[in-house]
C-alpha positions in Angstrom: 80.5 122.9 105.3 77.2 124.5 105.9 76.1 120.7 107.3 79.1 120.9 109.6 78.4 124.1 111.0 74.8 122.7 111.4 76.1 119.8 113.4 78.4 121.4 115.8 76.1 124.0 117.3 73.7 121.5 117.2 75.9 119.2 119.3 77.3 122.0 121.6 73.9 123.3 122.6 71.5 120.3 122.5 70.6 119.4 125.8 70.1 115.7 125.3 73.1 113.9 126.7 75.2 117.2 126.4 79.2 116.5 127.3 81.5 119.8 126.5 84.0 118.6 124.0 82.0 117.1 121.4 84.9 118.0 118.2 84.8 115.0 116.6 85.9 116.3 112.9 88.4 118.5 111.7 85.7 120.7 110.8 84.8 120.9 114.9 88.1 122.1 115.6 88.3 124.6 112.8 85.1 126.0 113.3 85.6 126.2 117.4 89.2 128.0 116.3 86.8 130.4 114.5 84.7 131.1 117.3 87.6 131.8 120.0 89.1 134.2 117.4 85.8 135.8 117.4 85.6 135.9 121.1 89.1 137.3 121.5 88.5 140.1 118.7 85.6 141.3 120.2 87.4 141.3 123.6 90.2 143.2 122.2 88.4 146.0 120.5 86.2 146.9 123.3 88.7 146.5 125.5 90.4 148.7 123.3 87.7 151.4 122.9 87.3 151.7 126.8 90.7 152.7 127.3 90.2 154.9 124.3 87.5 156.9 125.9 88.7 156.8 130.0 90.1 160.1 130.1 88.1 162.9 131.0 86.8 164.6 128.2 85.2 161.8 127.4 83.9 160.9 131.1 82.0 164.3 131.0 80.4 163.7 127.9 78.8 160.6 129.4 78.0 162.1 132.4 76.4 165.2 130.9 74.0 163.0 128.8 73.1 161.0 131.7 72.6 164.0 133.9 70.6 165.7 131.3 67.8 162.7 130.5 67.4 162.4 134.2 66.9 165.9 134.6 63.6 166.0 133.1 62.0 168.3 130.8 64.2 171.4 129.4 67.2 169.8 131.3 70.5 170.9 129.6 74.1 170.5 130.7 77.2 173.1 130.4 80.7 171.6 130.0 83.8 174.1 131.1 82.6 177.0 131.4 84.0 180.4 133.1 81.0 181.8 135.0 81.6 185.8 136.4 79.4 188.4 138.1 80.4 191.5 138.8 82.6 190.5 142.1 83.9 187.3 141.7 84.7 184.1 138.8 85.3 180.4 138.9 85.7 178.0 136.2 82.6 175.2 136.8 83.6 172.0 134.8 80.2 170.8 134.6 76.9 172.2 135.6 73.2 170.5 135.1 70.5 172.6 135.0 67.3 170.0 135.8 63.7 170.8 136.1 63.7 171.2 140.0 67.5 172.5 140.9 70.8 173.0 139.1 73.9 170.8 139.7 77.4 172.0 139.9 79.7 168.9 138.9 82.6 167.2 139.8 83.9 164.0 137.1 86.4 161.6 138.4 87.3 159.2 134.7 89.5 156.7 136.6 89.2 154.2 139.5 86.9 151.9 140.5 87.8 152.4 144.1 87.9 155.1 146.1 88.1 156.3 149.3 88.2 159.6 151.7 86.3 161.8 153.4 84.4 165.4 153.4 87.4 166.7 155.5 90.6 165.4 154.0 92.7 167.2 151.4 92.9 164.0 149.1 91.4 161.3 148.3 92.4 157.8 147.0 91.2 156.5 143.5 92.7 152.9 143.2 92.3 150.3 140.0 93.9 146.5 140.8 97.1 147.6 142.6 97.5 151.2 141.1 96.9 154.0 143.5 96.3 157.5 142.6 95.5 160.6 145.1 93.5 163.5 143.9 92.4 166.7 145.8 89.1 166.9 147.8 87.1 168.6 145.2 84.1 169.6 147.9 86.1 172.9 148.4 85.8 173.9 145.1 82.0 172.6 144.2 81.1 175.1 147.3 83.2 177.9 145.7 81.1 176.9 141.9 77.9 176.8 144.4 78.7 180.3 145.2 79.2 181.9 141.9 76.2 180.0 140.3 74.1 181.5 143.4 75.1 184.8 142.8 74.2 185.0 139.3 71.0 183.6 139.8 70.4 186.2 142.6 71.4 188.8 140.5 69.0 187.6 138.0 66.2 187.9 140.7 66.2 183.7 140.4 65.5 183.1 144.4 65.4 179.6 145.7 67.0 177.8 143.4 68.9 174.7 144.9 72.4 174.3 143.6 73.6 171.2 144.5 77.4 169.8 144.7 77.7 166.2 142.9 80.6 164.1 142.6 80.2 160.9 139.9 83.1 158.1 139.5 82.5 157.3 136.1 85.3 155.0 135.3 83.9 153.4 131.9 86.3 150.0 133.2 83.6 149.6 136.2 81.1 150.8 138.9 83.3 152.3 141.9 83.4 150.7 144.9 83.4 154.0 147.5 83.5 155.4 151.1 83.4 159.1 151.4 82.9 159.8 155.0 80.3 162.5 156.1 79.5 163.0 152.8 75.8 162.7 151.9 74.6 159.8 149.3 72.3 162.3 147.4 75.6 164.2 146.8 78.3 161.0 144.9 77.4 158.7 143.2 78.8 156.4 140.4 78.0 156.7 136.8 76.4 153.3 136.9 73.9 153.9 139.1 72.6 157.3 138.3 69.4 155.8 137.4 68.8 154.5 140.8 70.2 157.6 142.4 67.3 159.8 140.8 64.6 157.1 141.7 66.0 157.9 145.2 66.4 161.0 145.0 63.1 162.7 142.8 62.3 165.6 141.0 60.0 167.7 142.6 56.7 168.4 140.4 57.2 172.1 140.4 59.4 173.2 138.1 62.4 176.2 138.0 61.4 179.4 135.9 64.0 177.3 133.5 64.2 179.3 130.5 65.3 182.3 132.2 67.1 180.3 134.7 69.3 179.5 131.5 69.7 182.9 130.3 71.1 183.7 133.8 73.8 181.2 133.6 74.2 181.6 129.7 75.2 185.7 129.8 77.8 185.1 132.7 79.5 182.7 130.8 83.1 184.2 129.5 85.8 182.0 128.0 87.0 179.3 129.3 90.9 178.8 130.6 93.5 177.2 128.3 93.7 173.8 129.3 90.0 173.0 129.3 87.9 170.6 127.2 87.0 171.9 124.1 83.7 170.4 124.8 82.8 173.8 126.1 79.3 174.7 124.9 75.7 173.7 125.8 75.6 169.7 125.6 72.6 168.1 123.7 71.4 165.3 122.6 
């Protein structure tokens, strides 16, 4: 058996007069029947595992690691969480504190196409022939902007950039997309967040970030039934 097996990937990948059916035993055709049942298990259970984990608990978890080993040093993430000053709330389903600026976040788990723009009330998330509309979320990453800004004011943290970011982070594949009049610093897919921070560097001078944290970490209240319970500081 063991010569057999010697033989026919010996055949199969010589280069010397190679043809591409070369089962010439029975042994050939078991041991080929082996390796397509190989190939078709591990098809199946990664297939299986991606559609396991696109939903969008999940899809934040990757995103939040991703966002917090480009962030640079001290970078940390927050997933769902309630964030109040004195005058006003809003629920902020991701937010990235990096070296330079702070992120609030916006996770789309499904389609690997999409399109819209800055203005419309929907956009259009589409995988093969499915179709699925979701609401513009711009409206409420300015409204997260907003409550993040005040707390940091409040904590006498001036200057601090906090940026809207959308990321398609469909685990079945890199989104095709065209968001008019939105920025390219501000969407991007989960795929290529590693080019998107080549782009689009950390400056050298870093945020106060340990009190920056505090800041964000005191406002925090519970979050709202219904969110992940992925709801605490993310680390690695």
């Amino acid at each position: 058996m063991g010569e057999s097996i010697k033989n026919l990937f010996s055949n199969w990948f010589s280069t010397d007069n190679f043809q591409p059916w070369k089962l010439q035993t029975k042994w050939d055709y078991i041991f080929f029947g082996i390796l397509l049942l190989i190939g078709f298990l591990i098809f199946f259970f990664v297939t299986r595992s991606l559609k396991k984990h696109r939903n969008l608990a999940d899809a934040k978890k990757r995103v939040a690691r991703k966002l917090k080993r480009l962030g640079g040093k001290g970078s940390v993430c927050y997933v769902d969480k309630m964030v109040k000053t004195t005058d006003m709330e809003h629920f902020c389903e991701l937010i990235n504190v990096a070296k330079d600026r702070i992120y609030v976040v916006k996770v789309f788990p499904w389609g690997t196409k999409v399109s819209g723009s800055k203005t419309e009330k929907e956009w259009a998330f589409m995988y093969g022939k499915e179709v699925r509309y979701e609401p513009n979320p711009l409206g409420d990453l300015d409204l997260q902007r907003g409550v993040v800004t005040r707390v940091l004011l409040r904590a006498n943290q001036r200057s601090v950039p906090v940026i809207p970011l959308v990321v398609f982070a469909d685990n079945y594949g890199r989104a095709d997309f065209s968001i008019h009049g939105l920025k390219a610093a501000n969407v991007v897919p989960i795929q290529q967040m590693g080019s998107w921070r080549r782009t689009y560097k950390l400056d050298k001078v870093p945020l106060n970030l340990e009190e920056v944290k505090a800041a964000l970490e005191k406002s925090f209240t519970d979050a709202p039934q219904g969110g992940s319970e992925e709801s605490s500081e993310t680390k690695q």
